[in-house]
TIMAR-704035 format. One record per residue (C-alpha): x negated, z negated, y negated. Coordinates in steps of 0.1 Angstrom, whole numbers, padded with zeros to 4 digits, always signed. Layout:
N
XZY...
# end
This chain:
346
-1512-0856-1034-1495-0825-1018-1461-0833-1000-1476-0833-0961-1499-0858-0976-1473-0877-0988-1455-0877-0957-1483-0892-0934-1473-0927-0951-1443-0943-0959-1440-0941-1000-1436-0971-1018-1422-0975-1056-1449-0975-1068-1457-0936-1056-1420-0934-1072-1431-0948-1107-1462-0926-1108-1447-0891-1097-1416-0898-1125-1439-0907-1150-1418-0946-1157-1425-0979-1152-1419-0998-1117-1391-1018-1132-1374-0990-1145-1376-0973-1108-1362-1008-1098-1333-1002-1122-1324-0968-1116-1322-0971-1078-1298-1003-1083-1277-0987-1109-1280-1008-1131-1281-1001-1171-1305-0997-1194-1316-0966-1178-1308-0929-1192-1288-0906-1172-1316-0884-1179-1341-0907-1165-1319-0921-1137-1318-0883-1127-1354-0876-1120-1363-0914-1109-1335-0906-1077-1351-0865-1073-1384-0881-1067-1374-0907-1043-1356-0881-1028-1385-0855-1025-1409-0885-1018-1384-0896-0988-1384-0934-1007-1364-0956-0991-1364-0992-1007-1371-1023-0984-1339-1044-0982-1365-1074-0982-1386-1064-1006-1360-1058-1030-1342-1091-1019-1374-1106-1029-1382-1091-1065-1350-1097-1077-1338-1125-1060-1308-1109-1050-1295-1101-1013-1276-1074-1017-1246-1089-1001-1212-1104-1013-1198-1130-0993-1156-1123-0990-1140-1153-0976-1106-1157-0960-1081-1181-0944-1075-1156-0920-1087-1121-0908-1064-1113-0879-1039-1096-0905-1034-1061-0913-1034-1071-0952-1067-1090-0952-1085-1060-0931-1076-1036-0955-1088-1060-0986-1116-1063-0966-1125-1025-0961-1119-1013-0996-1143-1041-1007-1167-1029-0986-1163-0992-0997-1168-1001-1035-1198-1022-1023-1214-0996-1003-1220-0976-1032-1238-1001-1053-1263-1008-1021-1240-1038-1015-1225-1050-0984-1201-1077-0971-1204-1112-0952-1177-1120-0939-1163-1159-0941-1133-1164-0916-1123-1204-0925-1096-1205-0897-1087-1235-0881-1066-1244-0850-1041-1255-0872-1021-1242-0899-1024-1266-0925-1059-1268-0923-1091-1246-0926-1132-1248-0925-1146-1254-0960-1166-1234-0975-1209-1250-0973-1245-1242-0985-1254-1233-0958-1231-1204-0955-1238-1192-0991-1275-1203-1002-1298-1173-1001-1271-1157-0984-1244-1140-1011-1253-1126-1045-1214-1135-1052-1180-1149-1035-1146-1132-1033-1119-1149-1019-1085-1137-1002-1055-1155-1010-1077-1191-1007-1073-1219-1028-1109-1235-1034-1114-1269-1035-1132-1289-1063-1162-1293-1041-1164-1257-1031-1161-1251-1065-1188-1274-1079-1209-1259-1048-1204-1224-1061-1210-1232-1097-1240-1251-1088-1260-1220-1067-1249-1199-1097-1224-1176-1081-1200-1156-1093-1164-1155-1082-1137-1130-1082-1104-1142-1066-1073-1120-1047-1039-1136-1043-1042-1171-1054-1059-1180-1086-1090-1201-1086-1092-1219-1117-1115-1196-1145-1123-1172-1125-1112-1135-1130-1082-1129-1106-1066-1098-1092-1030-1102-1073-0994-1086-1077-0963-1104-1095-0955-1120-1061-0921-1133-1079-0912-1098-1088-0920-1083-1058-0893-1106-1037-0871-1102-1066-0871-1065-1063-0865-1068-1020-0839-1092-1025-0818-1073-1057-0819-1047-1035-0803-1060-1009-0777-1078-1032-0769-1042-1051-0763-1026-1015-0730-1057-1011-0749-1076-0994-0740-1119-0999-0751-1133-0961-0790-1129-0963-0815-1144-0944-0852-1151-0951-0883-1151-0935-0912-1162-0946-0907-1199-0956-0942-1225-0947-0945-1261-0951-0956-1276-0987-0986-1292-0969-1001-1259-0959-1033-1250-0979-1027-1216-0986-0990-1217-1003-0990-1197-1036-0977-1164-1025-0956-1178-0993-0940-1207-1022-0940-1178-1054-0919-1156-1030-0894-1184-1012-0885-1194-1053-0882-1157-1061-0851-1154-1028-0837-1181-1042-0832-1178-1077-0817-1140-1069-0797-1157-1049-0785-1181-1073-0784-1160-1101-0757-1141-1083-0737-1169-1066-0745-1165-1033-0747-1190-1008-0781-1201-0994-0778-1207-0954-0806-1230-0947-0802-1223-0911-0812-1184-0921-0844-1194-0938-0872-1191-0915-0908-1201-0909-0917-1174-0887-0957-1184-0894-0961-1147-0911-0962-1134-0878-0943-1104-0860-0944-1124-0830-0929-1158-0845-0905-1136-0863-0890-1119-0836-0887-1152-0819-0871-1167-0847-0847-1139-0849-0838-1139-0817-0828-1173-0826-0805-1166-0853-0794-1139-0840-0778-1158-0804-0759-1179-0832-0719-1167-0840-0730-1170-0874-0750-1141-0886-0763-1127-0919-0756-1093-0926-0795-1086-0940-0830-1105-0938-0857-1104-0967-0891-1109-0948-0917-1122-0972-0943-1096-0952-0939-1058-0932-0953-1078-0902-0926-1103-0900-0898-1076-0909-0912-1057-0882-0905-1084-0853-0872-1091-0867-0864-1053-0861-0876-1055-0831-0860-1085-0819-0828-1076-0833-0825-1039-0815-0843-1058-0785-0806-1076-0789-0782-1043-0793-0782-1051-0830-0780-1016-0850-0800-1014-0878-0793-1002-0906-0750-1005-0894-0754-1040-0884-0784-1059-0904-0805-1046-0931-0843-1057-0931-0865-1055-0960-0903-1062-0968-0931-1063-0989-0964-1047-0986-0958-1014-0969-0977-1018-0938-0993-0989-0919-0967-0990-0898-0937-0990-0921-0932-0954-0927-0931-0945-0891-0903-0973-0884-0884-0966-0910-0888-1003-0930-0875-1005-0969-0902-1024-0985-0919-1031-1014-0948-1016-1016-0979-1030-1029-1011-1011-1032-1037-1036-1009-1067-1014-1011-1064-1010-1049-1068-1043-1050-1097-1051-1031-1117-1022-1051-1110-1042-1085-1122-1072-1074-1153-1058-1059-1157-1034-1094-1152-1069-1109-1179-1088-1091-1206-1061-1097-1202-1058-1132-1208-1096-1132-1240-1088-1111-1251-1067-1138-1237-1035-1126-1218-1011-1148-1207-1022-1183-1214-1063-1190-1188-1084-1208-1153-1071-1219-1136-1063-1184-1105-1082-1177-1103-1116-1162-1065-1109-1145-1054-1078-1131-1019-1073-1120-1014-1048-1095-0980-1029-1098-0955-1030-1068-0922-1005-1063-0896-1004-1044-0893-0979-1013-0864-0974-0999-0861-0958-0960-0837-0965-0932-0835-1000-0925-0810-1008-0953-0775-0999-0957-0745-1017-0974-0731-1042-0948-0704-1027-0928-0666-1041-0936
# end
């Protein structure tokens, strides 16, 4: 067949097989990436879908093989700059394995709540599950295990299931030291939740972490000073705003995220409150927008940490090396130091 004959139909891969000399399956597998294909095979199966313009049905394939080609990635929440950014570097890491992302947004109206997760959001729907900072539920569980998914979690563990996250601990640790080394001893925090909210690992790991620097060291732990703030800029600026109308003021405020460290700058030079001379604000995750404003944080590396769990999940769908790969991965976080700390002036 010469290549304008070629060209007056669409090819299928079958045309593939036949002009590369391999079986259909073996096509199949090369143009998935999976193994048990030869570079050297792989090499001439993808020239002669190129030169045959091939382009695999997204049904068809879904049909042979069961799979859909799509990972569902489901969150508490998607209105925050850390679970976009998980969100995108999933999808990037996806992309190139033919994969893409459903979205699950299990918000509810209130905070101590969410949706659960159903069948009829994952049946036929998700070749696998990854979940941002969620705590799963037996019965999500048993739903998951039962449609024969598998799960890779961010943030908060789900029990048996390969897990990528930082040292949450360490990383307040670090914020707070830091503060503590500069002289500090009157320090706020933000970033406190109730104990009935669903989502409380990293808000609870990071509270415990403030508090045992704070204890190691003998400071005194101002209850008024230790905010909710919902993990909001908004709420935190209000809540600062707050504290700061009070006679008694901390000299420096740990904010459990950038976001909330950002609204307490804000409020507080809204106020005529000088920062660094007069309050020193750390946070953790370094946020787009730290750099520009000048925020000390501790930086964790967000994107990194989507691409593992999505490198994770496709080597459980067969993609890339099988067995061996770790089941914890533990993301490293450092300290950056910029304008918005200072020791406390006398």
């Amino acid at each position: 067949m010469t290549a304008p004959d070629r060209r007056r139909r669409m090819s299928t891969i079958t045309d593939v097989a036949r002009e590369a000399g391999v079986s259909v399956a073996t096509v199949s597998r090369a143009l998935r990436g999976l193994d048990r294909v030869s570079p050297r095979t792989r090499e001439r199966v993808l020239k002669v879908a190129e030169d045959l313009d091939y382009v695999a049905s997204p049904t068809a394939t879904s049909l042979a093989s069961g799979r859909t080609q799509v990972v569902g990635v489901v969150a508490p929440f998607l209105m925050r700059w850390f679970f976009a950014t998980l969100v995108s570097a999933i999808e990037k890491t996806l992309r190139q394995h033919g994969h893409h992302v459903l979205l699950f947004d299990l918000e509810d109206d209130s905070d101590n709540q969410r949706l659960p997760l159903s069948q009829n959001m994952l049946w036929k729907r998700v070749d696998g599950v990854i979940t941002l900072n969620l705590p799963m539920t037996d019965q999500e569980l048993e739903l998951v295990d039962r449609l024969g998914l598998p799960l890779v979690a961010i943030g908060t563990a789900v029990a048996d299931r390969p897990n990528v996250r930082i040292d949450d601990a360490l990383a307040m640790r670090l914020a707070t030291e830091h503060l503590v080394s500069l002289g500090h001893e009157r320090i706020a925090y933000i970033g406190a939740i109730p104990s009935n909210v669903a989502h409380i690992q990293t808000p609870q790991a990071r509270l415990e972490a403030f508090r045992e620097v704070m204890r190691s060291h003998g400071l005194e732990e101002h209850k008024q000073w230790i905010l909710g703030s919902a993990w909001t800029a908004d709420s935190a600026a209000e809540d600062m705003r707050t504290l700061l109308a009070s006679a008694d003021r901390p000299t420096a405020v740990a904010a459990a995220s950038d976001e909330m460290a950002i609204g307490a700058m804000a409020a507080a030079r809204a106020q005529g409150v000088r920062i660094p001379e007069d309050l020193s604000v750390i946070g953790i995750d370094d946020h787009a927008l730290s750099n520009v404003l000048g925020l000390t944080t501790v930086r964790q590396d967000v994107a990194a940490q989507g691409r593992e769990a999505a490198e994770i999940l496709l080597r459980a769908l067969g993609y890339g090396p099988s067995g061996g790969g770790p089941t914890e991965v533990v993301v490293p976080t450092e300290l950056i130091v910029r304008s918005s700390t200072a020791p406390p002036a006398s």
